[in-house]
N, C-alpha and C positions, 0 to 999 in steps of 0.2 A: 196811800189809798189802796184798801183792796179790789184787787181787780178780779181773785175767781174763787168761788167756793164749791165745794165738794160736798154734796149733801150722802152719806153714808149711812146703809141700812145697819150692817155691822162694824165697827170701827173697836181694831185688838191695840190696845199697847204693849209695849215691854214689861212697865214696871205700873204696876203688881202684875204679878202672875195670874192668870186664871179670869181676867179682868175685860168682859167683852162688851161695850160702847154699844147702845141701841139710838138708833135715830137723830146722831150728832151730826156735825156739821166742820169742816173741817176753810179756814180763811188762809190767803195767799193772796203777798201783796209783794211782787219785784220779784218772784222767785224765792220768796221765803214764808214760812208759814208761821202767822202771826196771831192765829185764834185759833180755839176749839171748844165747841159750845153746841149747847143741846139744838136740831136742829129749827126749833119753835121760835124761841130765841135768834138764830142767825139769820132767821125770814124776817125779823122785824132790826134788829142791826142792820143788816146789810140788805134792803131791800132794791135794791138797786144794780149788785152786783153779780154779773153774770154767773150761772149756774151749770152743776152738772151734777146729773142727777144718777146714783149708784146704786138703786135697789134692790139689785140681782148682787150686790158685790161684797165681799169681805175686805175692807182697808185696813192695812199693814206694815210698820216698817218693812223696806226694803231688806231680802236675804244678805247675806255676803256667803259668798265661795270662797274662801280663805285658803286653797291651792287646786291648781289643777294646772290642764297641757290642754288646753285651748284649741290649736290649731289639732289637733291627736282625735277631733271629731268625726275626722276624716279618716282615720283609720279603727272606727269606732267597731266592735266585732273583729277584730284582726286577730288570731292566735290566740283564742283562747282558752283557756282550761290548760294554760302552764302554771309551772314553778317563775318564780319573778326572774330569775337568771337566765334560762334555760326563753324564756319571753325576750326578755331584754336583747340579748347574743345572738339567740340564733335566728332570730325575728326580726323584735322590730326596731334595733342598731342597725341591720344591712337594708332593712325596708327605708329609713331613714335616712340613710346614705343615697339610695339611689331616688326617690320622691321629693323629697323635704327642700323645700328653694322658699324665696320670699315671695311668689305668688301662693304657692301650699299653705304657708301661714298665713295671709292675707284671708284667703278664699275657707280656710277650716276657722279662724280665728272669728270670721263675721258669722259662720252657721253656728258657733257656740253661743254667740254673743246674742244671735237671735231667740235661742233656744232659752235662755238665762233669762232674757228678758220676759218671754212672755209666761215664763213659771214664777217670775219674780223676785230675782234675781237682780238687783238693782248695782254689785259693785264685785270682782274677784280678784282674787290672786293668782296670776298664771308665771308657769318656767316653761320656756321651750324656747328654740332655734329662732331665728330671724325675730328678735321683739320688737327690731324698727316695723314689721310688719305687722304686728301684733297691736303695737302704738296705735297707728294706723287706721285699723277696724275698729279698735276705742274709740278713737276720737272722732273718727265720724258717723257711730252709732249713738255718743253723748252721756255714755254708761261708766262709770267708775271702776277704776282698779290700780293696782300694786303688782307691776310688770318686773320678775325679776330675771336678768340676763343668764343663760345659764354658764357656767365656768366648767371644763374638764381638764382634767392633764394629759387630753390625747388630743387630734384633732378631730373636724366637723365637718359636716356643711359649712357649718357659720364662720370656723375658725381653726386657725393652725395650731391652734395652744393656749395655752392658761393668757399671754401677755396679748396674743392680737383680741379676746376674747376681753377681757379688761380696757383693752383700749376702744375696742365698740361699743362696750357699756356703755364706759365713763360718759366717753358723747353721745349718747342716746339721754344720759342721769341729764347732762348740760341743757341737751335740745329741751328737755321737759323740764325744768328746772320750779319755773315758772307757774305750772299748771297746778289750777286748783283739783282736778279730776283724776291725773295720771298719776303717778310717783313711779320714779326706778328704785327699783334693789336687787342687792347680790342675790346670785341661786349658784353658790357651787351645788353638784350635784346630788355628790352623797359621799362619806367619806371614801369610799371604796373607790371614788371615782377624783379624786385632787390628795394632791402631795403638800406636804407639812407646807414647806415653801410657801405654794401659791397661797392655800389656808392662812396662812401669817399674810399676805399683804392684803388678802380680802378684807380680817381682819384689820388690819390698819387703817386703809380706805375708808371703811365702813365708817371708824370711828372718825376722820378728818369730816366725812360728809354727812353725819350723823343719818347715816341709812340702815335700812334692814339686809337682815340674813337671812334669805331661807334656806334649808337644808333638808332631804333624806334622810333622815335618823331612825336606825331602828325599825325599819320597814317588817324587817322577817328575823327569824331567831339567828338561819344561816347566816343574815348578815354579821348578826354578833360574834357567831364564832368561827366567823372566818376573819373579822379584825382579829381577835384574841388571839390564834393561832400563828397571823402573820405578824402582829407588833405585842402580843403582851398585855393588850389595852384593849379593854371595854370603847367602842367608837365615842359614847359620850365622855368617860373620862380622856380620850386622847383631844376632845376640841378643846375641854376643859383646859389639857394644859398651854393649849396651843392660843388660849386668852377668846376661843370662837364665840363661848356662851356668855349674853348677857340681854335685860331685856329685849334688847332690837333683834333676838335670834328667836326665830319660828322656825319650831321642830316640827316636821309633819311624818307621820304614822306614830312611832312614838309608842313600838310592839315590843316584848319581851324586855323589859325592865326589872332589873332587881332594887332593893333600898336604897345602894347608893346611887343609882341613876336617878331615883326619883326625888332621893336628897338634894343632888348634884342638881338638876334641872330646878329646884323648888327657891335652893339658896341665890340660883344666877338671877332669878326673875326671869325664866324662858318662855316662852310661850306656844303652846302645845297647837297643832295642828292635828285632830280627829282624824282621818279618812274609813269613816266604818263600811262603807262600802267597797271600796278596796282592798282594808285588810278583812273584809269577810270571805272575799273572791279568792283570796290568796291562801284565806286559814289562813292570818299569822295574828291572828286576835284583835285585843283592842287598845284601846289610849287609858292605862287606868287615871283615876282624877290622883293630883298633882298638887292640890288646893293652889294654884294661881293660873292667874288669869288662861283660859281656854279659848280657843278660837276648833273650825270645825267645818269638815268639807268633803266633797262628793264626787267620785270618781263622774257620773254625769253629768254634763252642764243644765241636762234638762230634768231640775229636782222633783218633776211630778214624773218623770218615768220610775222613781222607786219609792213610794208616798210613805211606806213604811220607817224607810232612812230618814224622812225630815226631821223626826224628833232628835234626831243628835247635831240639828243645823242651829249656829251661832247666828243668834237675832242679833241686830246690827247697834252699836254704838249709837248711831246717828239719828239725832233728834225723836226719841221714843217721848211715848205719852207716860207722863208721872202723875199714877191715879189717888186720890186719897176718899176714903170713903165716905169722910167728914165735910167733903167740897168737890164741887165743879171740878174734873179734870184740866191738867193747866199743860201747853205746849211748850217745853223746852229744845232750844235748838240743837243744845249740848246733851248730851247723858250727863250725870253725875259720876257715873263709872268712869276709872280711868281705861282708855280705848287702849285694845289691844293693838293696831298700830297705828301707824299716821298716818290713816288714809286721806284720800284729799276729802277739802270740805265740798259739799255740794249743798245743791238749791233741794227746795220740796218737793220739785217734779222728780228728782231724782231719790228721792227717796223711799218713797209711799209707792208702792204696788198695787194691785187690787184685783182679786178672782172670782170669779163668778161663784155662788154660794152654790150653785148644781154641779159643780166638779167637785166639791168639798165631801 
């Protein structure tokens, strides 16, 4: 039985492109959405069923943020106008060192989440320090994501090393196991930052628990050639050998690439993480296309603080409207596309977003 309908002034789907819904109506019955239909029609369907009315609003799948540092809200304007090394080291490693506990991540993790949501922002991918605390502000703001633990070969806040770092994961992976909303995955950091070693059992893990990789790849050109320098090895061909790339591995920046990087990436099945706002910051360019599958993400959690970056934002997987111009628009719960990763499933409310047409 439906219990609520969504009457929409504008209603965008995914697919087709360019394909903007006037005066439809949108059905939800149990937390799923089970109709979609012009709004004339859904007054006499469902007469009965309680209403909410969106005239001022644009209805949309849900964003996805496909990487970022969540809790790092909090240090939002910190050191800025470096080099990413010269950031990272003389900055904000010893600012993190001395700040960063599982109240920091708690307390930055819910202002991002807030900020996510009300831009429309419905699910992300976050790495950073304390992700039991990270969990945490998920789960009780109700919003979806893909929490990856981060992995170094030095130590933390969080951890003495590569093994106590893997063993907080793993039972963080266990506690969420279950959930439809959260999923864990690996984050080593970045090759520059784990040893072959650790890489090989992430690896391994990975593949017992059929979980994801995220990774640092190719941020800045200096990263390239200061791998090259110290091993001989292009950082993507050294994961390559080391078994790291394979669909469940999301490369994020994914800068200065020659043909066989982009060979190397194309033939694994990897899956590119964007960050254009980031590598704009940095000057270290962009993500060239790859032809498979792209995902795609923003140094801000609040995507209306740079309205110009959202065109390179990855619309979500998750239950897009499939238009044909021959017939009624029909609601699928699934995409047809196959999803760049496993995010958990969710309900309608979690899905659909909606902005006022005067911020537009």
């Amino acid at each position: 039985m439906t219990d609520t309908l969504l009457h929409c002034r504008y209603l965008i789907p995914v697919l087709p492109e360019n394909c903007v819904l006037e005066n439809y109506s949108i059905a939800i019955s149990n937390g799923a959405i089970t109709d979609v239909l012009p709004r004339s029609e859904a007054q006499k369907k469902y007469a009965d069923t309680p209403a909410v009315e969106l005239e001022q609003h644009i209805v949309l799948p849900g964003l996805i943020n496909a990487h970022g540092h969540a809790a790092m809200s909090l240090l939002r304007g910190y050191a800025n106008d470096l080099n990413l090394m010269d950031w990272l080291n003389n900055h904000i490693w010893p600012t993190e060192a001395k700040w960063v506990s599982d109240a920091f991540v708690f307390d930055g993790t819910q202002l991002a989440i807030g900020e996510m949501i009300k831009s429309g922002t419905t699910c992300f991918s976050d790495m950073y320090f304390f992700p039991e605390a990270a969990a945490r502000a998920a789960n009780d703001s109700g919003i979806r994501c893909q929490l990856t633990f981060p992995i170094f070969s030095f130590p933390s806040n969080w951890g003495s090393g590569p093994e106590e770092y893997l063993t907080k994961g793993l039972a963080l992976h266990d506690q969420f196991r279950g959930s439809e909303r959260i999923k864990i995955a690996f984050g080593p950091h970045a090759p520059y930052t784990i040893d072959d070693d650790s890489l090989k059992k992430i690896v391994m893990l990975a593949d017992e628990l059929d979980a994801n990789i995220q990774i640092h790849l190719h941020e800045t050109a200096f990263e390239v050639e200061s791998a090259v320098q110290e091993t001989g090895l292009r950082p993507i061909e050294r994961l390559r050998q080391l078994g790291a790339l394979s669909p469940r591995t999301q490369c994020v920046h994914m800068t200065a690439l020659n043909e066989d990087d982009i060979r190397t990436i194309r033939e694994h099945g990897c899956q590119v993480v964007h960050c254009p706002e980031s590598n704009l910051k940095l000057a270290s360019g962009f993500a060239l296309s790859i032809h498979c599958k792209k995902m795609a993400s923003m140094s801000p959690s609040a995507l209306t603080a740079q309205p110009a970056m959202m065109i390179s934002i990855y619309l979500p997987n998750c239950a897009p409207l499939l238009c044909s111009p021959k017939r009624l628009p029909t609601m699928r719960r699934h995409s047809q596309r196959t999803p760049p990763f496993a995010w958990p499933r969710s309900t309608a409310r979690e899905h659909w977003a909606w902005i006022t047409s005067s911020a537009v």
